[in-house]
N, C-alpha and C positions, 0 to 999 in steps of 0.2 A: 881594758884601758891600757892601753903603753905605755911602761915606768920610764920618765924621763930620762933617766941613767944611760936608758938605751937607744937616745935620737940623737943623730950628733946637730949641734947647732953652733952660728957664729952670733955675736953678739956684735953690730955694725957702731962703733964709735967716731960720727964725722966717717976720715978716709981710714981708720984702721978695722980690722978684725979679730976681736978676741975669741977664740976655738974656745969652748967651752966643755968639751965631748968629753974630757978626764975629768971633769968634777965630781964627784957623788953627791948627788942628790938626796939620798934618799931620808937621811937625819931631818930631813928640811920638812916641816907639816904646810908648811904655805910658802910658796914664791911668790916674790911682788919683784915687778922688774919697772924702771923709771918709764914714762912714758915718751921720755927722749931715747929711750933705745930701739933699737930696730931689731926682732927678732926675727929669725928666718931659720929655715930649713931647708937645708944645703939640698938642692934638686941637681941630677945629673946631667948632662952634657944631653943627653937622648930625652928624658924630660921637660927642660928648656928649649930644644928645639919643637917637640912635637906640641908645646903651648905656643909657642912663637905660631909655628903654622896652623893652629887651632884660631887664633888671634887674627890671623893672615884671611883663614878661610871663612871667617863668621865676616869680615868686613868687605871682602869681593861680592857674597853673598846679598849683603846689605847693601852696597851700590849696583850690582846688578838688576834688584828689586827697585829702587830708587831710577834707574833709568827705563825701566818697564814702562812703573808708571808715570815718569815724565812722556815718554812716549804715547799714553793713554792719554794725558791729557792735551797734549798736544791736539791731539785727534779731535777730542771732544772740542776745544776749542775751534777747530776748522769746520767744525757741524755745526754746534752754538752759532756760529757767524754766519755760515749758510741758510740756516734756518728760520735766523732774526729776519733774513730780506725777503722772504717768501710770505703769501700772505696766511693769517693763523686758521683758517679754516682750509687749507689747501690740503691733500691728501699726502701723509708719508709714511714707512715702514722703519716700525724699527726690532731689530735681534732682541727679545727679551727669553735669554735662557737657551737659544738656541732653536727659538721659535718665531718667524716672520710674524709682526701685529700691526694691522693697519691703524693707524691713528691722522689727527690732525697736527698739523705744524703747532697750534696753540696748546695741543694737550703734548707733545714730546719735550717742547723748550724746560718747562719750568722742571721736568724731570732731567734733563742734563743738565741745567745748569746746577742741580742741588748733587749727580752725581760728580762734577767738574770740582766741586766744594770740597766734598767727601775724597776724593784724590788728592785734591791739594795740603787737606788734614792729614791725611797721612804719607803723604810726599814729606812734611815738615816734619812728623814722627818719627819715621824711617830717619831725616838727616840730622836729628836730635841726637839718636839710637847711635849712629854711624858714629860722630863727632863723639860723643861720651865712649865707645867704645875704643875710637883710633887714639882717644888721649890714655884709656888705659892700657891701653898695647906700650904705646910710647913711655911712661911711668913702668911697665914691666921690662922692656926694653935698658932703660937706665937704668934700674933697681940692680936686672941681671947682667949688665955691662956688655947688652949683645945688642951688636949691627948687624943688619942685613945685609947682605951683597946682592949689591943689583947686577944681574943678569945683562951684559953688553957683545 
């Protein structure tokens, strides 16, 4: 365990910062610090950024996946509707696994429309995920008093 003595920390008051890194701790058996104080541990210049683009890259990630499968369902949707106008004993193929399976129009529908479901559930997950993520980017952002520079 690391004796606090030897972490430097600020202690965040509103807009001031008290250095607390010369105190001696160590007479102390129990610290209690108010719950209005903001404790932190001073991260470096090289730290802060490689969390920034840690932050950066989990949420391109995250919409990258998000537009996948909006594009999935998109698809599904164009088949769905295709599908609905044909009649349900008519003959169709569908890819399961990377294997052609003939089926009927009435036996494919209720299986895409329950996978169109299962996409949309997790289309909403994924932008749940993203938006809780981009707001804690943003909150780390102002905490560490760092902008991005956009790229023009």
């Amino acid at each position: 365990m690391q004796n606090i003595t030897e972490v430097q920390c600020n202690i965040r008051l509103g807009n001031h910062n008290l250095d607390i890194s010369d105190i001696d701790f160590s007479n102390f058996t129990h610290l209690k610090l108010d719950a209005a104080i903001d404790l932190e541990i001073n991260m470096s210049e090289q730290e802060l950024r490689l969390r920034a683009n840690q932050y950066s890259n989990e949420l391109k990630q995250l919409g990258a996946k998000i537009g996948e499968l909006e594009s999935e369902l998109n698809e599904h949707h164009l088949v769905i509707e295709t599908v609905s106008k044909v009649p349900g004993d008519r003959k169709c193929f569908r890819l399961v696994n990377g294997v052609l399976v003939e089926r009927t129009a009435g036996e494919v529908l209720p299986a895409l429309r329950t996978n169109e479901e299962g996409i949309k559930s997790t289309i909403k997950q994924l932008t749940d995920q993203y938006k809780a993520k981009d707001k804690e980017f943003i909150d780390f952002q102002q905490k560490n008093h760092i902008r991005i520079a956009s790229a023009q």
